[in-house]
VMD Tcl script that draws the C-alpha trace (Angstrom):
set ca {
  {0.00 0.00 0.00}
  {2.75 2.25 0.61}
  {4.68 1.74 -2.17}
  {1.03 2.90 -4.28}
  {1.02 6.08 -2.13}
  {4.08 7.57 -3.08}
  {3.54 8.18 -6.91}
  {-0.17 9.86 -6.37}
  {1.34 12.54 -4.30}
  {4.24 13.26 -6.58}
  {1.65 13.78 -9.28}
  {-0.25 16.14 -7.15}
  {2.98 17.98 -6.88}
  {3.83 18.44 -9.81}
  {0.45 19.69 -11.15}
  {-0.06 22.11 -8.53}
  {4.18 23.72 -9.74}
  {3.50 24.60 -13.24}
  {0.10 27.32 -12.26}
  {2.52 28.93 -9.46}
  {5.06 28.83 -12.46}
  {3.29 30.19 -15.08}
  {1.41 33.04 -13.33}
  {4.39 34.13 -11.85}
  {5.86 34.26 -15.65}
  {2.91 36.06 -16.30}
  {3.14 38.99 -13.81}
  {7.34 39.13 -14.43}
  {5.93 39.38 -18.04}
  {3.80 41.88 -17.98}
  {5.58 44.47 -15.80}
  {8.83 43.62 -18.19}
  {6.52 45.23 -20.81}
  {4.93 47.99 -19.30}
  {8.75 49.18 -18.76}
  {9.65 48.77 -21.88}
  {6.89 50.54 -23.42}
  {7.67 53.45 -20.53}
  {11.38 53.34 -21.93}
  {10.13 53.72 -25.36}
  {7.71 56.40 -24.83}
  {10.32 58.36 -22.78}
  {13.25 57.97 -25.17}
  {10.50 59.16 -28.24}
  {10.06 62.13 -26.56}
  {13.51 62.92 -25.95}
  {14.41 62.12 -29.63}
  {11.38 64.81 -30.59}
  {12.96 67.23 -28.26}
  {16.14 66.92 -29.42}
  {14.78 67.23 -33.00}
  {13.23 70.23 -32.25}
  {16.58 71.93 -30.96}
  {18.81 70.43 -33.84}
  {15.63 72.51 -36.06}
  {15.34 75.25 -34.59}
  {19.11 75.97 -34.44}
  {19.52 74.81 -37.73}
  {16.93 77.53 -38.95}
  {18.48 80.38 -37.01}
  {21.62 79.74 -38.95}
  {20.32 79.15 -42.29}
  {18.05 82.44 -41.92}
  {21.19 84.58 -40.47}
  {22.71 83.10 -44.16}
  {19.55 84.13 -46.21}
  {19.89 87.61 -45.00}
  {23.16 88.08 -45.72}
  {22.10 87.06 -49.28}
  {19.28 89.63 -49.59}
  {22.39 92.28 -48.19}
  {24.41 91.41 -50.69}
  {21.52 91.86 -53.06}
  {21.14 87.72 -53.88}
  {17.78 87.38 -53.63}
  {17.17 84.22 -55.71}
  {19.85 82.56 -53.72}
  {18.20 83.71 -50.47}
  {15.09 82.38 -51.57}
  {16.58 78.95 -52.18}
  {18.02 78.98 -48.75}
  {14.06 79.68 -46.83}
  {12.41 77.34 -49.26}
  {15.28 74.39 -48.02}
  {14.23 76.04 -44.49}
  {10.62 75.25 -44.91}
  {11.18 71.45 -46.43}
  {12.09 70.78 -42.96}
  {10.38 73.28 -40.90}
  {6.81 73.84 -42.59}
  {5.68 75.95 -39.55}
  {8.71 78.82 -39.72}
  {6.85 82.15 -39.88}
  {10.13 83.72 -40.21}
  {11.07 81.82 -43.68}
  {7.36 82.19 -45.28}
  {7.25 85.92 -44.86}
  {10.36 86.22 -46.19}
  {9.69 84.46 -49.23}
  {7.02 86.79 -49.49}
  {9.17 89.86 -49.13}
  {11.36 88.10 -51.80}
  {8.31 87.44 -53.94}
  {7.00 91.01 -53.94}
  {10.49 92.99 -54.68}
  {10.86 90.14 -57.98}
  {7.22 90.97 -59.00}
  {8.02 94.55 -58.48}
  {11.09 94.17 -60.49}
  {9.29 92.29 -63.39}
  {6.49 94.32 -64.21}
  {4.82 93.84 -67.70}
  {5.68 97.00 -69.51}
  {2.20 97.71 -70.04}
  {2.19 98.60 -66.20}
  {5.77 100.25 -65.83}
  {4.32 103.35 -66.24}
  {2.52 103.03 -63.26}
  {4.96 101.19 -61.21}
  {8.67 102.45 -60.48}
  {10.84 100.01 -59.59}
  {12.45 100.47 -56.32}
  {16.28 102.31 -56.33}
  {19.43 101.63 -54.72}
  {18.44 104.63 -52.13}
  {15.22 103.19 -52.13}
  {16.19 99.24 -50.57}
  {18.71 101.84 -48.39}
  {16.33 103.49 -47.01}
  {14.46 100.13 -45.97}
  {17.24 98.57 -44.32}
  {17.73 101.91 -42.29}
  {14.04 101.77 -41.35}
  {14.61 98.17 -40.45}
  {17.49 98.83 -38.00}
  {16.38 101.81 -36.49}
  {12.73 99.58 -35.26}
  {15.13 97.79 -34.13}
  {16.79 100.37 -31.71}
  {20.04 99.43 -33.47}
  {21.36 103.24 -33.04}
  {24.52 103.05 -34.71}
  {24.03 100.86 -37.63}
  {20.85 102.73 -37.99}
  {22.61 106.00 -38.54}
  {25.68 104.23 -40.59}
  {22.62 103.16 -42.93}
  {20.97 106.91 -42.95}
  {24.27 108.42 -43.50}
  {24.46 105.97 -46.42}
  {20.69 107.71 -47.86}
  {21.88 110.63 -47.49}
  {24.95 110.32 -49.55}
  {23.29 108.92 -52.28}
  {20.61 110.79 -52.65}
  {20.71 114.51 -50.03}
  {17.06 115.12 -50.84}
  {15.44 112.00 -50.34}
  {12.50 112.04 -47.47}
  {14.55 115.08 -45.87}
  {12.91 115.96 -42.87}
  {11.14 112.33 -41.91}
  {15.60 111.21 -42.41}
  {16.44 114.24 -40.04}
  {14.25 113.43 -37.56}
  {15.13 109.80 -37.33}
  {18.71 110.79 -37.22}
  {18.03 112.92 -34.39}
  {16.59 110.26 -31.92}
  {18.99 107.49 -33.05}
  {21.37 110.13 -31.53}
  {19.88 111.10 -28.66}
  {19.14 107.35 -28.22}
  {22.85 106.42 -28.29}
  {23.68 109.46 -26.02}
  {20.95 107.85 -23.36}
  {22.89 104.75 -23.78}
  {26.48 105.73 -23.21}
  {25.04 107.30 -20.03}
  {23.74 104.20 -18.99}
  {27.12 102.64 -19.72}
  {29.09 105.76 -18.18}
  {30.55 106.81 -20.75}
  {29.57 110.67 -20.66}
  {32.16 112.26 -22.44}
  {30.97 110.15 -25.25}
  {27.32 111.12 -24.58}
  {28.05 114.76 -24.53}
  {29.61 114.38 -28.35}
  {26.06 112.42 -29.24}
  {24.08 114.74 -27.75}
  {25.55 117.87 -29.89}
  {25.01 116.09 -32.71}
  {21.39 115.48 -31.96}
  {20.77 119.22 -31.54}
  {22.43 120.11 -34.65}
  {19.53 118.46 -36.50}
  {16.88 119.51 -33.84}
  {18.27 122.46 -31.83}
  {15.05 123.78 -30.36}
  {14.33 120.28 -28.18}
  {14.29 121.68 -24.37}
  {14.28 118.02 -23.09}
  {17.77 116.94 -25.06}
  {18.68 120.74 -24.17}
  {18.62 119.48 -20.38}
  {19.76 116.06 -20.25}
  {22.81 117.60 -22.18}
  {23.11 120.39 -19.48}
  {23.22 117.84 -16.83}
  {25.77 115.25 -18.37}
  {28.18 118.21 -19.20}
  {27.92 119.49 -16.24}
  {28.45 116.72 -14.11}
  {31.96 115.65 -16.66}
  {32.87 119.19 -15.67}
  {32.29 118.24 -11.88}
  {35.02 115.04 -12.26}
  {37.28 117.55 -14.43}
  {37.55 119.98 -11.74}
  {37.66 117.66 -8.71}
  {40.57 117.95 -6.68}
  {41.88 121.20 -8.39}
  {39.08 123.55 -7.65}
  {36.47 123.00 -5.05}
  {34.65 126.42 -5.11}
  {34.04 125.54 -8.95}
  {33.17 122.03 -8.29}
  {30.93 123.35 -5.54}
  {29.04 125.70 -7.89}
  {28.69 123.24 -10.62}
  {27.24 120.53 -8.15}
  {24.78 123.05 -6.35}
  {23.13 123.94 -10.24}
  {22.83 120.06 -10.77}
  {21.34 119.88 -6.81}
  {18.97 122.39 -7.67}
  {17.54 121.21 -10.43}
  {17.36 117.59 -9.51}
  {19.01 116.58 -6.13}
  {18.59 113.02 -6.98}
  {20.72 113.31 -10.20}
  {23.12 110.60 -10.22}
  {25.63 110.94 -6.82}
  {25.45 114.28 -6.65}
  {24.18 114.88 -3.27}
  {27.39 112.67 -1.88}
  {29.31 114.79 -4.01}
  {28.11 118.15 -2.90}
  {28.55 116.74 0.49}
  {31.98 115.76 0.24}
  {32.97 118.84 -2.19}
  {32.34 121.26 0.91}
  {34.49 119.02 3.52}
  {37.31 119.01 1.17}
  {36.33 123.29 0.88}
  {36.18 123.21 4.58}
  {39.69 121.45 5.59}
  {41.29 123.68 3.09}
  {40.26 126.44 4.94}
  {41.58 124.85 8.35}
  {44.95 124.33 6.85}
  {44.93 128.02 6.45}
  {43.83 128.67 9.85}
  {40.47 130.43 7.97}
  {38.51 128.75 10.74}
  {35.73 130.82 10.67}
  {34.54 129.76 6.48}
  {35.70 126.07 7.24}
  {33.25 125.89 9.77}
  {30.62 127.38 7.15}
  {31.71 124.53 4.97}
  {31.19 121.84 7.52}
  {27.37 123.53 8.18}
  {26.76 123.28 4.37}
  {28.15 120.01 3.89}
  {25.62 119.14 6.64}
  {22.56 120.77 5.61}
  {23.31 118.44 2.35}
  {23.60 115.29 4.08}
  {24.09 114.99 7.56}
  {26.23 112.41 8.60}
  {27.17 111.96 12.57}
  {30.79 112.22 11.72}
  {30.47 115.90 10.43}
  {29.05 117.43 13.56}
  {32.24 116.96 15.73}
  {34.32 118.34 13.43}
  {32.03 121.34 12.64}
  {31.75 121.87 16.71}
  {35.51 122.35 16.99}
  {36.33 124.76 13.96}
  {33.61 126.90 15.50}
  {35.20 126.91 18.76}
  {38.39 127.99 17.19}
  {36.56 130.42 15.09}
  {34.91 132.00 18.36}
  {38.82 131.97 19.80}
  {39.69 133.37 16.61}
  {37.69 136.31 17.07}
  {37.73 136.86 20.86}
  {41.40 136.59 20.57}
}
mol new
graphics top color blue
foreach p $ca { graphics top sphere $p radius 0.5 }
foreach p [lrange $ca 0 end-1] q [lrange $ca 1 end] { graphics top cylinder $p $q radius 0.2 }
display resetview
């Protein structure tokens, strides 16, 4: 009987090991997909993103090329270049309006002769004169005025006073901007220029003033305080928040002031030290200003 045992429970083993086998299979099998299909999907969209920077950098040099071609006046061969652009990159606004632009100057160019009567073709002061336009929306100041310096050489009449007048705020434009950059010398130059072609602008007028003034305040510092002292009041007056010229004022009388101490003038250093503190009052003034009065009261009693 025993020996009859032994066989019937092996075979119950046996079927009960391949459904723990296979489901387990199953499961392993199943989450091996899912991340694979994560993998996939995440490497797709890293591909597309990558595509999309290889594009766009690939248009952004291909149009910097095409306008260099419409510069140099080679329009066909520009065209070629945003037409390749768009094979790959249907949805760059840049290239189709450009083609456009292309388009219309060609059309303009081949007019039936039926209709040239009617329509001039466009001259070399003309595309000038657009490129000018183009740089100065831009706020490209100095190649703007390069390019309306160009008009004007080629042709002194042509749109006169609208030419003026953009000169005159690309260079008051460029003067703001060497301010901002600290070089006002340089703005001072710009400025001039600007009110050559518009004289009678009181706001230029002023911000002029200001900036020459305070280059004249750093020319005379350290060689003449009384003028540096005049020149800084005018700018306090008119704007004490004008640059650092409150700090300077300040300072301007102190050095005033100690240069009357080392001439024993104690009575006008003293004055200095009171202006210098009715223009900023700092702590470290008031001691100072205490003892050249005292020796200004000696001064006198003595």
């Amino acid at each position: 009987m025993e020996t009859q045992q032994h066989p019937a429970g092996a075979r119950l083993s046996l079927r009960g090991l391949p459904s723990l086998f296979w489901y387990i299979v199953t499961i392993s099998s199943g989450v091996a997909l899912v991340i694979i299909l994560v993998m996939v999907i995440l490497g797709y969209r890293d591909g597309l993103r990558r595509g999309e920077a290889q594009t766009r950098q690939q248009s952004a040099i291909l149009l910097q090329r095409a306008s260099d071609m419409l510069d140099a006046g080679m329009r066909e061969e520009a065209r070629a270049v945003y037409t390749r652009i768009l094979e790959y990159d249907p949805q760059n606004e840049a290239a189709r309006s450009a083609i456009a632009t292309v388009d219309a100057i060609d059309t303009t160019e081949t007019v039936p002769e039926t209709v040239a009567e009617t329509v001039s073709e466009p001259t070399a002061t003309d595309l000038e004169w657009a490129r000018a336009l183009a740089l100065y929306e831009e706020g490209r100041w100095q190649e703007a005025i390069q390019r309306f310096s160009l008009v004007q050489s080629l042709q002194p009449d042509y749109r006169i006073d609208d030419l003026q007048q953009k000169l005159f705020v690309s260079y008051v434009e460029l003067a703001r901007a060497a301010v901002a950059e600290g070089n006002l010398e340089e703005s001072v130059q710009q400025f001039d220029t600007a009110l050559v072609l518009d004289p009678n602008s009181v706001q230029v007028q002023e911000e002029r003033y200001m900036v020459a003034h305070y280059v004249d305040v750093k020319t005379y510092w350290g060689a003449d305080w009384a003028q540096v002292i005049r020149l800084l009041e005018d700018l306090y007056r008119i704007d004490p928040d004008y640059r650092d010229v409150q700090f300077l004022l300040q300072r301007a009388h102190v050095h005033q002031g100690e240069g009357f101490a080392r001439e024993e003038n104690w009575c006008a250093a003293a004055g200095e030290y009171t202006s210098a503190i009715a223009v900023l009052d700092w702590l470290e003034l008031r001691p100072r200003r205490d003892e050249l009065a005292a020796s200004c009261r000696n001064a006198s009693t003595g």
